[in-house]
C-alpha positions in Angstrom: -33.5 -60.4 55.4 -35.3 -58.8 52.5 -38.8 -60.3 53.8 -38.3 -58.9 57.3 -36.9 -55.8 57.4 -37.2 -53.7 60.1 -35.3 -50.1 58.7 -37.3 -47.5 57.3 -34.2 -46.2 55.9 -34.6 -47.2 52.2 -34.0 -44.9 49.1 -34.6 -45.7 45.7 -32.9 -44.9 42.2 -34.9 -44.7 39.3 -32.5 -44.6 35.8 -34.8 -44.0 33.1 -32.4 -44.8 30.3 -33.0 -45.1 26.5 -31.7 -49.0 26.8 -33.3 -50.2 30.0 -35.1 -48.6 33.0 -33.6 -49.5 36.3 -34.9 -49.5 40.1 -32.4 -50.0 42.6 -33.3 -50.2 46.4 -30.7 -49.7 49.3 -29.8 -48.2 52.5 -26.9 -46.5 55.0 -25.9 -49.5 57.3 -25.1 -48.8 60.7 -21.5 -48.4 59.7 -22.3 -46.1 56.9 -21.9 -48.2 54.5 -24.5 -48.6 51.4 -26.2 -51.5 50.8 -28.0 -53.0 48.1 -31.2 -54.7 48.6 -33.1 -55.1 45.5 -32.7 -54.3 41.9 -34.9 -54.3 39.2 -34.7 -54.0 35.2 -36.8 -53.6 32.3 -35.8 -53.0 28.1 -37.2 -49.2 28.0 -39.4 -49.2 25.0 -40.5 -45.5 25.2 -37.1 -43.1 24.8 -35.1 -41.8 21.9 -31.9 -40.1 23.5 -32.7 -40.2 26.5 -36.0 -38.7 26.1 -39.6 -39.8 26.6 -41.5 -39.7 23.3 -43.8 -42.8 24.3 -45.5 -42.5 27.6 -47.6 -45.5 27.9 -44.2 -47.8 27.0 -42.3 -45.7 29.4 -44.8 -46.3 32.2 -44.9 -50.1 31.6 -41.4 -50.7 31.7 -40.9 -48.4 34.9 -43.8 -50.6 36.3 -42.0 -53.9 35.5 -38.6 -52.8 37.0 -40.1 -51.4 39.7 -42.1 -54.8 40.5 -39.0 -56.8 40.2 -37.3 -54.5 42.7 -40.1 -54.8 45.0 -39.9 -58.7 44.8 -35.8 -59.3 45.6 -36.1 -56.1 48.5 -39.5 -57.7 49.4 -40.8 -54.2 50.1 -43.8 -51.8 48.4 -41.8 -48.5 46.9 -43.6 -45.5 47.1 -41.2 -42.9 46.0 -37.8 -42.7 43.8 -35.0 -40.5 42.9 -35.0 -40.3 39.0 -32.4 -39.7 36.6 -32.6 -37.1 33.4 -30.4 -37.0 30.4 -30.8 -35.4 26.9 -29.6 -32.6 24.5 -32.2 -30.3 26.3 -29.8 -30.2 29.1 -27.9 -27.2 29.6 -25.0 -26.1 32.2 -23.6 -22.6 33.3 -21.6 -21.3 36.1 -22.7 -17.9 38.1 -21.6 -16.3 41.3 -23.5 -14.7 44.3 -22.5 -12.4 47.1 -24.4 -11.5 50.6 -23.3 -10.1 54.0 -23.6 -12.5 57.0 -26.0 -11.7 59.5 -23.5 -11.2 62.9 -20.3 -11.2 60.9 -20.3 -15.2 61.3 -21.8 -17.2 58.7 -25.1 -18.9 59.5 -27.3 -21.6 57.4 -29.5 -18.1 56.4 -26.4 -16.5 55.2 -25.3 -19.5 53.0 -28.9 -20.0 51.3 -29.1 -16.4 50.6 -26.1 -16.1 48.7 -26.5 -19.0 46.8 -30.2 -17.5 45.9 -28.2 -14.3 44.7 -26.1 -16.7 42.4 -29.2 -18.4 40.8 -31.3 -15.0 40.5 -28.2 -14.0 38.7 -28.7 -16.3 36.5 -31.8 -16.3 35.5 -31.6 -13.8 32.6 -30.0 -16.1 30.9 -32.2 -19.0 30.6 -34.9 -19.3 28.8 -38.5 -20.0 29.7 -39.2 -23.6 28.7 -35.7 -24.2 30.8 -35.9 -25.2 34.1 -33.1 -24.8 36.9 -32.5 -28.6 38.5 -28.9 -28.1 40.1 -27.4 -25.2 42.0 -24.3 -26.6 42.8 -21.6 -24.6 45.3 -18.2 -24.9 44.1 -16.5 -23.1 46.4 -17.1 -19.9 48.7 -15.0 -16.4 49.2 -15.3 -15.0 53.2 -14.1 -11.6 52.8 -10.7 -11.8 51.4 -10.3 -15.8 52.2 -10.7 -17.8 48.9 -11.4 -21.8 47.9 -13.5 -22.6 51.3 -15.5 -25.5 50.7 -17.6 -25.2 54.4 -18.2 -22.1 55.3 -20.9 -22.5 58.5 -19.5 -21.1 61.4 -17.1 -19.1 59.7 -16.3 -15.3 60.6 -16.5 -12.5 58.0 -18.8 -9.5 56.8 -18.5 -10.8 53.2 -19.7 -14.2 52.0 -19.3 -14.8 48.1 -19.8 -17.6 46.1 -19.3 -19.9 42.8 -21.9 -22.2 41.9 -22.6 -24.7 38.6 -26.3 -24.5 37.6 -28.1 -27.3 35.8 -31.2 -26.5 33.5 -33.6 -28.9 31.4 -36.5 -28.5 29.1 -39.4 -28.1 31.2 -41.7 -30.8 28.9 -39.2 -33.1 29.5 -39.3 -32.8 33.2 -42.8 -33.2 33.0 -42.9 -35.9 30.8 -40.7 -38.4 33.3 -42.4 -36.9 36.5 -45.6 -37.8 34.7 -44.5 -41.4 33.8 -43.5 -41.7 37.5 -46.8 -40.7 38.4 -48.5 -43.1 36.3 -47.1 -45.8 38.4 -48.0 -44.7 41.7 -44.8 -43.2 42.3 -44.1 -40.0 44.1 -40.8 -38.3 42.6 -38.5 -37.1 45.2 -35.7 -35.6 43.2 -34.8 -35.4 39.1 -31.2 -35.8 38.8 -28.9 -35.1 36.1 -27.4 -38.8 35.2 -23.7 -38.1 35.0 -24.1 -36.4 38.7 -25.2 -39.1 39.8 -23.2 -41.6 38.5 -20.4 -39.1 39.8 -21.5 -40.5 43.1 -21.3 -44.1 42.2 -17.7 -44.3 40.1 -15.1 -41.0 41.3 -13.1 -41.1 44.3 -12.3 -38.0 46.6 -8.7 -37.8 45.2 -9.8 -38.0 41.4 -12.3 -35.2 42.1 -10.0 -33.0 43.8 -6.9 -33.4 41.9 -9.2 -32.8 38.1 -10.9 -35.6 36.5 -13.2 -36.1 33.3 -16.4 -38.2 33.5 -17.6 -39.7 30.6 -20.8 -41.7 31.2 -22.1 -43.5 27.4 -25.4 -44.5 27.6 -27.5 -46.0 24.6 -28.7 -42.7 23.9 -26.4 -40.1 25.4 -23.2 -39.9 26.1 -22.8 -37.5 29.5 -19.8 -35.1 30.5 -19.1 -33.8 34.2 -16.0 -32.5 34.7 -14.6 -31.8 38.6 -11.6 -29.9 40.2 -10.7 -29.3 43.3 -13.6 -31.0 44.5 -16.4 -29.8 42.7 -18.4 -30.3 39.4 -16.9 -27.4 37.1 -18.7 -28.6 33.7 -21.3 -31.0 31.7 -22.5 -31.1 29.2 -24.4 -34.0 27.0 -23.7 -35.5 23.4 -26.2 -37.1 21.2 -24.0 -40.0 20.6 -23.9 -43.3 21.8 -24.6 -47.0 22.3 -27.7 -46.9 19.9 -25.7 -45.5 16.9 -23.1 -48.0 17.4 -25.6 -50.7 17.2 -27.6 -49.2 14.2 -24.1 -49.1 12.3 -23.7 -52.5 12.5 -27.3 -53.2 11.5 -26.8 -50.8 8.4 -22.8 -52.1 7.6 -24.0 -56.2 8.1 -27.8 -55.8 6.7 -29.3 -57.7 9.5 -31.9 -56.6 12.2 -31.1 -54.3 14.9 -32.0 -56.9 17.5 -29.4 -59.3 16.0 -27.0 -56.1 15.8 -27.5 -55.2 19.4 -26.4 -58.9 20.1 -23.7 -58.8 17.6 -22.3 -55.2 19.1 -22.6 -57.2 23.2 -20.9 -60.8 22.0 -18.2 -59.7 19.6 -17.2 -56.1 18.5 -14.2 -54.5 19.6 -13.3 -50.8 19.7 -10.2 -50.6 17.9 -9.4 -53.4 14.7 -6.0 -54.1 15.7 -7.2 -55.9 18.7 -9.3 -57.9 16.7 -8.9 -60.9 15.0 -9.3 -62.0 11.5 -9.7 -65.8 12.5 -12.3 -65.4 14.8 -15.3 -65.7 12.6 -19.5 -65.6 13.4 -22.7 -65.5 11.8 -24.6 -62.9 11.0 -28.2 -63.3 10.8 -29.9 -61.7 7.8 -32.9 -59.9 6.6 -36.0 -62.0 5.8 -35.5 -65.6 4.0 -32.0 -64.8 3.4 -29.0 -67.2 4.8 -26.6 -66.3 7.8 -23.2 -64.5 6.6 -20.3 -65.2 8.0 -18.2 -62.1 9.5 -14.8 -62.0 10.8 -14.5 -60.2 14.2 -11.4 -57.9 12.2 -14.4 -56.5 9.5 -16.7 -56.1 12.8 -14.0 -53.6 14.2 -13.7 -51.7 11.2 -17.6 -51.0 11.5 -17.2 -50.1 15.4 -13.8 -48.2 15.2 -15.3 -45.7 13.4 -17.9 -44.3 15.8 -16.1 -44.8 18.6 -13.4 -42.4 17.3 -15.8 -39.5 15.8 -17.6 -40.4 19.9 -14.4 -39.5 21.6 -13.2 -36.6 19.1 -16.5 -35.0 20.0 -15.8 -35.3 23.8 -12.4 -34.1 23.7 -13.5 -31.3 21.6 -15.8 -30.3 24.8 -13.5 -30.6 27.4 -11.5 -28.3 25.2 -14.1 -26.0 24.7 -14.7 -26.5 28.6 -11.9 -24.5 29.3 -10.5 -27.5 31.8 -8.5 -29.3 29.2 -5.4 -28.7 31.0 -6.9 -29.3 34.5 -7.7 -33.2 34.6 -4.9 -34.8 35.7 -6.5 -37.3 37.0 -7.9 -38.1 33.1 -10.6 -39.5 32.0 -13.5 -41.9 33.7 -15.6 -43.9 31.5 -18.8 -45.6 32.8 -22.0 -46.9 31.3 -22.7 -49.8 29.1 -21.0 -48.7 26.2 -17.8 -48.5 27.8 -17.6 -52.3 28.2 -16.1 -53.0 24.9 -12.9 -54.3 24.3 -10.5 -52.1 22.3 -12.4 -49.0 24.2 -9.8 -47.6 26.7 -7.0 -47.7 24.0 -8.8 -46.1 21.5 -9.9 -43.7 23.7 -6.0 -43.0 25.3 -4.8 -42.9 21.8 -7.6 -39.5 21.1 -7.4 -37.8 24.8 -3.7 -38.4 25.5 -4.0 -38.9 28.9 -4.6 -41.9 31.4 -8.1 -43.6 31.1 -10.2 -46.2 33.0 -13.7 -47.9 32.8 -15.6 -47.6 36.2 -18.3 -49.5 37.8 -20.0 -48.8 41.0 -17.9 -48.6 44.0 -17.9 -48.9 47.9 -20.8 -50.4 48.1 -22.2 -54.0 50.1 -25.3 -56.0 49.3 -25.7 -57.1 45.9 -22.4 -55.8 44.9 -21.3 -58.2 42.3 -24.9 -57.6 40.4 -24.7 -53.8 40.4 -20.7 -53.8 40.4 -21.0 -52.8 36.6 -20.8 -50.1 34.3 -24.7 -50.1 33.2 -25.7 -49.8 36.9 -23.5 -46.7 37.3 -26.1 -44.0 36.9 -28.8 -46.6 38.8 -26.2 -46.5 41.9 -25.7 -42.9 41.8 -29.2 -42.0 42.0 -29.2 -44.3 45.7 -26.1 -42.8 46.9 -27.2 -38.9 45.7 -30.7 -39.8 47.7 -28.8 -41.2 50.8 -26.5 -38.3 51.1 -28.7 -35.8 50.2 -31.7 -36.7 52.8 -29.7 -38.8 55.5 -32.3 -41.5 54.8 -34.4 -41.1 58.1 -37.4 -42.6 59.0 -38.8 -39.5 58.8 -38.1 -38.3 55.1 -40.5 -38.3 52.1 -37.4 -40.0 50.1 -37.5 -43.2 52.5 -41.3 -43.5 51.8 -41.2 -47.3 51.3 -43.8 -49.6 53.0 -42.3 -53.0 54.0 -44.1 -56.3 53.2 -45.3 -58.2 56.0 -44.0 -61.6 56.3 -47.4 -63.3 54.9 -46.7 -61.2 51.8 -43.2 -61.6 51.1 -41.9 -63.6 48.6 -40.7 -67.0 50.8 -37.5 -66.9 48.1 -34.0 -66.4 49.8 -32.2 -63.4 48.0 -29.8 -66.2 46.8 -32.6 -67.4 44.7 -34.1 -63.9 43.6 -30.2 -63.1 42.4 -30.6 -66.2 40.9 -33.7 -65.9 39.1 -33.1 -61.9 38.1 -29.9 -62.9 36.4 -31.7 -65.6 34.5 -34.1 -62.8 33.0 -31.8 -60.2 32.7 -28.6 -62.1 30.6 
């Protein structure tokens, strides 16, 4: 199928992370279902928290994920939907109010008063901010409160309450211009834990009040949502990569070796971890290997993990919305793999948690079906329901292969061969 498709339909998400830089490729099937068609990954070379500081290394690894997508869709990607993290980000809520046009409310009537919301807004950010999210939480029709749709509606009086979205302006720049680089038009920058709010939370969690917590290598994101809509985020400068350069500093051995180390054998909370169940530890230069119980590896790891979560629980409280997530807390991301992680982390919040991987979606499901693809398979589904994928839009800009130039490989054997590259 991947060498012959016939759908223009295709949307692309770009996750520029500070660990790894994925492409993912997919589509609506005719049952509205997603699919996945091709995935490709890269180490990112060129990002420090989620930030580019090294353009030429950024470029070449969006270049070799993007290639390797290309070669398991068997299609030429022209255009992508990127992600954007960092401590640059910043969040706000504002409100707007307009009166409809014939006393019913009309598409005009709805932009406007969402225009009034961001212009209201505006004094208060600063000039190397940029607004990349004006989000509608809910709308007031005269006297009629919590509507969620409001077209076709009847009132004078249309008000509403919106969550805006701002991020350093260079940084923008920066990743548009490593997109760029590569040939690559950029058809929307999307803050990551949005988008791997598409990928992870269900319609009930959402509604009922529910805690994202997406940890990253760099950054550790934080959306919160009630009654349906995205209340709160915020971003911490905390997460996989100062896990790993604890262990390097606490074991004296390289960071590579830690990163392995951190993947094959820590645990989030010591009591879960065993005293008998000892490793080596490379070391630094001509030294000999240590040996390391996994116990002592836990008491490195516990640590972090613990001032990670205090730091997030302390924003949610600071949110305002502590007492309004019910539904608890989601984690997603690579760095909520580890086990020990949900116990430590019910033990700090108090309330129910879970680890979440992509969801409800067909394809190459049990490649992406994984916390480190979250943000990856947000970015698709935000792009797919966001443009409705026709032929037509500058998001589904992807130029298929023609059979002579298609890899011959079934997408058994690209599966095959990415999984031998990638683990």
């Amino acid at each position: 199928m991947a060498a012959n498709m016939t759908n223009n339909n295709m949307v692309v998400g770009l996750d520029i992370g500070t660990s790894k830089i994925v492409a993912i490729v997919g589509h609506r099937t005719a049952d509205g279902e997603v699919e996945i068609v091709g995935i490709g990954s890269h180490p990112s070379r060129g990002l420090k928290k989620g930030v580019v500081i090294n353009i030429e290394s950024t470029v070449l690894s969006i270049q070799r994920a993007i290639e390797e997508a290309e070669l398991m869709a068997g299609c030429n990607i022209h255009s992508v939907y990127v992600g954007i993290a960092g401590s640059h980000i910043r969040s706000m809520n504002s409100d707007g109010v307009a009166t409809t046009s014939n006393r019913e409310v009309t598409e005009d009537d709805i932009d406007r008063v969402v225009s009034s919301a961001r212009e209201k807004a505006t004094s208060r950010i600063t000039t190397d901010q940029e607004i990349i999210h004006v989000i509608p939480q809910e709308y007031t029709i005269d006297l009629h409160e919590g509507i969620k749709e409001p077209l076709g509606m009847s009132g004078r009086e249309i008000k509403v309450q919106v969550h805006l979205v701002t991020a350093a302006v260079n940084a923008i720049q920066n990743i548009v211009k490593c997109v760029g680089r590569c040939g690559l038009e950029v058809d929307g920058v999307i803050l990551e834990q949005l988008a791997s709010s598409y990928a992870v939370l269900n319609e009930d969690e959402r509604e009922l009040g529910v805690c994202l917590v997406d940890i990253g290598g760099g950054t550790t994101d934080i959306a919160i949502f009630t009654e349906g809509a995205i209340k709160h985020t915020s971003v911490i400068p905390i997460a996989g990569d100062q896990v790993t350069n604890d262990i390097a500093m606490a074991l004296r051995t390289p960071t590579q070796n830690a990163e392995e180390i951190k993947i094959k054998y820590a645990c989030a909370l010591t009591q879960l971890a065993s005293e008998e169940h000892v490793f080596q530890v490379p070391s630094v230069g001509e030294r000999p290997p240590q040996e390391l119980s996994r116990q002592r590896l836990a008491e490195v790891v516990e640590p972090r993990y613990e001032e990670l979560f205090t730091l997030v629980l302390d924003e949610i409280r600071r949110s305002g919305f502590e007492d309004l997530i019910p539904a608890g807390i989601v984690l997603t991301g690579g760095t909520s793999k580890m086990e020990g992680v949900v116990q430590l982390a019910e033990e700090i919040f108090h309330m129910q948690v879970r680890i979440a991987s992509p969801s409800n979606i067909k394809g190459l499901s049990d490649v992406v079906g994984n916390p480190i693809y979250s943000t990856g398979v947000g970015l698709l589904v935000y792009g797919l329901e966001n443009t409705g994928a026709t032929s037509n839009s500058r998001a589904a800009y992807i130029e298929e292969q023609s059979p002579g130039q298609a890899d011959d490989m079934s997408i058994v054997e690209k599966v095959r061969g990415w999984f031998k590259g990638n683990f």
